[in-house]
C-alpha positions as protocol buffer text, in pm:
chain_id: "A"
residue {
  index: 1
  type: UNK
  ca { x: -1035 y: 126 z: 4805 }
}
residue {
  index: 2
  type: UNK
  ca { x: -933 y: 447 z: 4986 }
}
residue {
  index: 3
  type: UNK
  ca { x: -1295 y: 515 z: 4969 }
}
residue {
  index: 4
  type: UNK
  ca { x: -1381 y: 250 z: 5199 }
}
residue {
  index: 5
  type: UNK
  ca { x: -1053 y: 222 z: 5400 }
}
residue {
  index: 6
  type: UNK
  ca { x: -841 y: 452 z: 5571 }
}
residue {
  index: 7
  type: UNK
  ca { x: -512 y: 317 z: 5357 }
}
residue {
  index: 8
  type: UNK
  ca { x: -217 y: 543 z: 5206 }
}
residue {
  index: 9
  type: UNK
  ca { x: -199 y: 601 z: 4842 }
}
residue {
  index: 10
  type: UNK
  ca { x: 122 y: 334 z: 4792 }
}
residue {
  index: 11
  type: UNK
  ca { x: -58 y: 100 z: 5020 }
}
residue {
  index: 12
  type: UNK
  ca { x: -346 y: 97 z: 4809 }
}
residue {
  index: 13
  type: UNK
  ca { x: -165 y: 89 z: 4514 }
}
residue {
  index: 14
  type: UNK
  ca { x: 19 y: -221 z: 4631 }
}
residue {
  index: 15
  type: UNK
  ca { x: -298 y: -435 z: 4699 }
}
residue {
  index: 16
  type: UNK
  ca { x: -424 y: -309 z: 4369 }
}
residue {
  index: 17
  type: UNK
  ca { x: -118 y: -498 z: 4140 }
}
residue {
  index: 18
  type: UNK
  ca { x: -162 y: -765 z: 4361 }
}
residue {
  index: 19
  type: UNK
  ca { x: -571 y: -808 z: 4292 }
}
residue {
  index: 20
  type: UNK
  ca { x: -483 y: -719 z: 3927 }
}
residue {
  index: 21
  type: UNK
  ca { x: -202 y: -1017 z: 3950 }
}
residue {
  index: 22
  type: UNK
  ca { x: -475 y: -1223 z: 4133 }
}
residue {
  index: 23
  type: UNK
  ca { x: -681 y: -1235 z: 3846 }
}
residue {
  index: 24
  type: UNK
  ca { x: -444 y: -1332 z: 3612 }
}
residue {
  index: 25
  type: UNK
  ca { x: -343 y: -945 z: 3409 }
}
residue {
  index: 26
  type: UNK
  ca { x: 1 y: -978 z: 3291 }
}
residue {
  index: 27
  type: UNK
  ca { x: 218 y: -659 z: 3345 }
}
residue {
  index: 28
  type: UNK
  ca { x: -7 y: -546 z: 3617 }
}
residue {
  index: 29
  type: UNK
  ca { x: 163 y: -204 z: 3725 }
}
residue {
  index: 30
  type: UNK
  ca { x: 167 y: -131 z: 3310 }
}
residue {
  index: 31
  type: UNK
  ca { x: -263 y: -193 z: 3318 }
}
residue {
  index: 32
  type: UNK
  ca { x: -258 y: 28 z: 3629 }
}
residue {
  index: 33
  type: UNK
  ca { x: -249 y: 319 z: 3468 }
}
residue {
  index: 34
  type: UNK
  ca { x: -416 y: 269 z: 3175 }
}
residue {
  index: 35
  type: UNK
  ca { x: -747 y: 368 z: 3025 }
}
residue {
  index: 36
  type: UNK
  ca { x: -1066 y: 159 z: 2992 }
}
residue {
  index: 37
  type: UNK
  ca { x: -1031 y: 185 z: 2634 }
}
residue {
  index: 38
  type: UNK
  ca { x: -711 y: 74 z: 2621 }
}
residue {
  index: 39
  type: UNK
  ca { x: -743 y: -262 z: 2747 }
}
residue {
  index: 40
  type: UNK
  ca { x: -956 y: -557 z: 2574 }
}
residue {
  index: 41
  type: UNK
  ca { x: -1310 y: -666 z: 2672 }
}
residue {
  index: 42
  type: UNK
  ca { x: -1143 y: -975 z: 2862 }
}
residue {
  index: 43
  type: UNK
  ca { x: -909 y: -819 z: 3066 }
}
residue {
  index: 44
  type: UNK
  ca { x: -1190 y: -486 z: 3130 }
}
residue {
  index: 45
  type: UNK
  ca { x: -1379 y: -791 z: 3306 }
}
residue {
  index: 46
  type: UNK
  ca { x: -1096 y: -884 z: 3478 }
}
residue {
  index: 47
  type: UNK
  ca { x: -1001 y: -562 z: 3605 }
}
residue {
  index: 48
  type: UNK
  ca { x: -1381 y: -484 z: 3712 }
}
residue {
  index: 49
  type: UNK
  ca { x: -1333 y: -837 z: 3888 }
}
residue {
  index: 50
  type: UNK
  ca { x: -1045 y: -743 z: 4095 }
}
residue {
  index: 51
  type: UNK
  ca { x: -1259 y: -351 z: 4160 }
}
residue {
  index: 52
  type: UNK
  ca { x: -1525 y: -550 z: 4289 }
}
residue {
  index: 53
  type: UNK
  ca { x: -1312 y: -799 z: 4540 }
}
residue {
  index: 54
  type: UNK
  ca { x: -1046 y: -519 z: 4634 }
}
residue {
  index: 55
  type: UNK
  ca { x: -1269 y: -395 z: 4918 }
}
residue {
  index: 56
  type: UNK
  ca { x: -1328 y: -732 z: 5059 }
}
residue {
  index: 57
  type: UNK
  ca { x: -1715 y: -714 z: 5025 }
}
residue {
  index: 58
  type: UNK
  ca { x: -1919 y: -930 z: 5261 }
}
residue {
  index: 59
  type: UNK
  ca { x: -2149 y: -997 z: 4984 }
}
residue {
  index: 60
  type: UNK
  ca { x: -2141 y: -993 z: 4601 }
}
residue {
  index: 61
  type: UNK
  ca { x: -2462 y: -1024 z: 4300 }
}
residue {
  index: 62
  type: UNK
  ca { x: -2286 y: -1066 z: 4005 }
}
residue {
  index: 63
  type: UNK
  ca { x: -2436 y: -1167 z: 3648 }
}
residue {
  index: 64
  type: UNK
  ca { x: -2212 y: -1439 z: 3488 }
}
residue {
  index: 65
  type: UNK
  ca { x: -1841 y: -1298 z: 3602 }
}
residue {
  index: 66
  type: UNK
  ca { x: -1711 y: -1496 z: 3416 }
}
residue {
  index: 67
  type: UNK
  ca { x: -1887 y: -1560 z: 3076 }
}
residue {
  index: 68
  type: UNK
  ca { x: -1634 y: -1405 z: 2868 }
}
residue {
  index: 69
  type: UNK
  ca { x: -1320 y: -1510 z: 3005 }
}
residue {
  index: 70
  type: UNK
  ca { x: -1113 y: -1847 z: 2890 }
}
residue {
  index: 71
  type: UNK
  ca { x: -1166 y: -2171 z: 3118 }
}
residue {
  index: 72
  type: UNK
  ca { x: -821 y: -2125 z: 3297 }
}
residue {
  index: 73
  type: UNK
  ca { x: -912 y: -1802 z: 3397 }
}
residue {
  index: 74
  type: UNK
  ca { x: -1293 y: -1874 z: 3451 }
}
residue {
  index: 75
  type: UNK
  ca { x: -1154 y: -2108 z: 3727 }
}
residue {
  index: 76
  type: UNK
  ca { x: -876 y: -1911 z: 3927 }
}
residue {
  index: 77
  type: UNK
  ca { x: -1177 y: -1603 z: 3954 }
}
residue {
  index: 78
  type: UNK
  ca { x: -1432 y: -1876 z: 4070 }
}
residue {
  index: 79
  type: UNK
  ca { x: -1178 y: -1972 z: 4329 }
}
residue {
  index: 80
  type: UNK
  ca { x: -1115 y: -1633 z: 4453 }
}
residue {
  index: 81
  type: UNK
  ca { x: -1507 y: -1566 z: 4459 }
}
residue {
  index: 82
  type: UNK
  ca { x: -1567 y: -1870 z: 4651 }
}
């Protein structure tokens, strides 16, 4: 995000929970900080989900966003694609 905006580190942080919250991760500022390893396949998605929508692209390709996630969650990320 800081790449592509001029925004302070606790600003960026801030929208970063909130995207994280957006796509349904529990405990956000907890997954913040950790490791790709760390977290499971569905939430990884997730997380690369919220990377991809933080910067507020004008257009996205993505290959089935969704394919892995549960249908409650498939359909709050379709919303926020739409």
């Amino acid at each position: 995000l800081r790449t592509h905006e001029k925004v302070g580190k606790a600003e960026a942080r801030d929208r970063a929970l909130a995207m994280l919250e957006a796509v349904q991760i529990r405990d956000p500022a907890r997954v913040f900080d950790l490791h790709p390893h760390e977290v499971s396949g569905g939430m990884g998605q997730r997380a690369m989900i919220a990377m991809m929508l933080i910067a507020g692209p004008e257009m996205m390709i993505a290959d089935e966003p969704t394919s892995a996630l549960d249908v409650t969650v498939q359909l709050d990320v379709l919303g926020i694609l739409d």
